[in-house]
C-alpha positions in Angstrom: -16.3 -42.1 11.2 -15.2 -40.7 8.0 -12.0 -38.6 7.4 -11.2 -36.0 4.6 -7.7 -36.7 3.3 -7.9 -33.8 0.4 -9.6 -31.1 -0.9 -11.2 -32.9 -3.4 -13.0 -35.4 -0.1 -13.8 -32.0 1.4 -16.0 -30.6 -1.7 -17.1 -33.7 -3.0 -18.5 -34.0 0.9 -19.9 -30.0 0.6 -21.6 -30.5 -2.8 -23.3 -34.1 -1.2 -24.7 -31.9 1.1 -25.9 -29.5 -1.2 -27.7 -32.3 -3.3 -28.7 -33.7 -0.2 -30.3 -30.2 0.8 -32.6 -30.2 -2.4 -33.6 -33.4 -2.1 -34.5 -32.5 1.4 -36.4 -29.7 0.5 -37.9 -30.5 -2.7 -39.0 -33.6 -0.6 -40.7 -31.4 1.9 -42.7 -29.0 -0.7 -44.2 -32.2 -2.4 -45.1 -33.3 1.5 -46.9 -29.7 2.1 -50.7 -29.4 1.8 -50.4 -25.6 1.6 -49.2 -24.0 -2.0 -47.4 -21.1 0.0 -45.8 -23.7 2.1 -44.7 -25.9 -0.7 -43.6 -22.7 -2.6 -41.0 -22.0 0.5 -39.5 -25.5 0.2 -39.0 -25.2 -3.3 -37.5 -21.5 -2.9 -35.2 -23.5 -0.5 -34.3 -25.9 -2.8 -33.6 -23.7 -5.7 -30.6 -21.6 -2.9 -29.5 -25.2 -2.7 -28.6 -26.0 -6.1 -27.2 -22.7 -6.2 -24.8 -23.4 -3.6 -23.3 -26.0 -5.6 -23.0 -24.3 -8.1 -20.7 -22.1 -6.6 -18.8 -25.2 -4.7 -18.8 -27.0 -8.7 -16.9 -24.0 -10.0 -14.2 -23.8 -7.0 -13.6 -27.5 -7.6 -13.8 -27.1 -10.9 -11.4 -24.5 -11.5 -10.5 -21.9 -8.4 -7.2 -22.8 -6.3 -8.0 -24.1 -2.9 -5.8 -24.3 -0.1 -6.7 -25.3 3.6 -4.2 -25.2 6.3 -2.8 -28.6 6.5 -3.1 -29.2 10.2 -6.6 -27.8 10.6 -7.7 -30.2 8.3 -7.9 -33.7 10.3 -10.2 -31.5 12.6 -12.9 -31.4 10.3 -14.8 -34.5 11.2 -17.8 -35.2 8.9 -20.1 -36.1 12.0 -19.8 -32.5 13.3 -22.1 -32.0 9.8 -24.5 -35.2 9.8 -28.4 -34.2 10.6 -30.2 -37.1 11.7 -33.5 -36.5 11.3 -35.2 -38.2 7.9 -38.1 -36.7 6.2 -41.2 -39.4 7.6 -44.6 -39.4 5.6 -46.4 -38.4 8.0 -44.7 -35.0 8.8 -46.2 -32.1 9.1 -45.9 -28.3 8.8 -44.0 -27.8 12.4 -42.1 -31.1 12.2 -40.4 -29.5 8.5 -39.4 -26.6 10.2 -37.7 -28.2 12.9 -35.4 -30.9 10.7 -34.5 -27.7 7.9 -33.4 -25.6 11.1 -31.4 -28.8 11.9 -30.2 -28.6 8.5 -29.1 -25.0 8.0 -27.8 -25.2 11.5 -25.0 -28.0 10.2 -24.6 -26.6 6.5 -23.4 -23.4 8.2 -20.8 -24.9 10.4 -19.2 -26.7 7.8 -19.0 -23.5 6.0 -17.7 -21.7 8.7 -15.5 -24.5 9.7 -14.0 -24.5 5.8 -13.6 -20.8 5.9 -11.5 -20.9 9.0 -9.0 -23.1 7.3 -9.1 -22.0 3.9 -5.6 -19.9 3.4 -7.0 -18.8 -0.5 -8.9 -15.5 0.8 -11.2 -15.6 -2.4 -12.3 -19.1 -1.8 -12.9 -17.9 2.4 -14.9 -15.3 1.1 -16.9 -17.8 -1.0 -17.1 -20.3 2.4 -18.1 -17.0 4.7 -20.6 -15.9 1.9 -22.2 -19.8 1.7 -22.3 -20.1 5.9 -24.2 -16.9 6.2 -27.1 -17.5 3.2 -27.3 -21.2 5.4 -27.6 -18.9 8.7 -30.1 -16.2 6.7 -32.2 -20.2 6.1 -32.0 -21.3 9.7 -33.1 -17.4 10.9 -35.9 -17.5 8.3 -37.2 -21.1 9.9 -36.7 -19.6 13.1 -39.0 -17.0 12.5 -41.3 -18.7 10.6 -41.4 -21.2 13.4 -42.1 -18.8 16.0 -44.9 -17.4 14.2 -46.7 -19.8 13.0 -46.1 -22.7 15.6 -45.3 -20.8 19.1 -47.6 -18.6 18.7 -49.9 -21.2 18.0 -50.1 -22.3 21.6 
């Protein structure tokens, strides 16, 4: 299993993730038969790039300190979603691996905030963990609707 050992591991890991996110979800618009559909992925992806964004400039600039001891119990696993995109996935199958996804983005957010002592750059974390949250509510729902009430 991986370990951070600095800050730098940490947001280097966060804007991965981030990257990873778009991909994901710029992957699932082009897999989506419906425009609407596709056009939610895409929305997705565009929050995504945002959210490095914001994690570029703290790297890039802001001062971030984590509590030292907290730190070697942030274990990269505890982030990891194993689902893959497959080419035959459908509509309900999406919904399920990007609740999976926002589900992970906002612990690691939440995790970072807890240990971040620089209260701008917990704010920042806090902020990030609850737009991934507002994703995974917005899959929920969509979830519900269209596939639970399906049956």
């Amino acid at each position: 299993m991986e370990h951070w050992d600095s800050i730098d591991d940490i947001l280097d890991y966060a804007i991965g993730q981030e990257e990873k996110a778009t991909e994901l979800y710029t992957d699932l618009a082009a897999r989506m038969e419906k425009p609407w559909v596709r056009k939610i992925f895409e929305g997705y992806a565009d929050e995504e790039r945002e959210h490095k964004r914001k994690l570029v400039e703290i790297k890039g600039g802001k001062q971030l300190r984590l509590a030292g001891q907290e730190l070697e119990d942030l274990k990269i696993a505890d982030y990891l979603v194993a689902t893959e995109p497959s080419s035959g996935m459908d509509y309900r199958d999406a919904l399920i691996l990007a609740m999976k996804q926002e589900k992970a983005a906002f612990k690691l957010y939440s995790d970072l905030a807890a240990v971040s002592e620089d209260l701008q750059i917990r704010e920042i974390f806090l902020g990030l963990a609850q737009e991934e949250a507002k994703h995974k509510l917005r899959f929920e729902l969509e979830y519900d609707e269209t596939i639970q009430s399906a049956n």
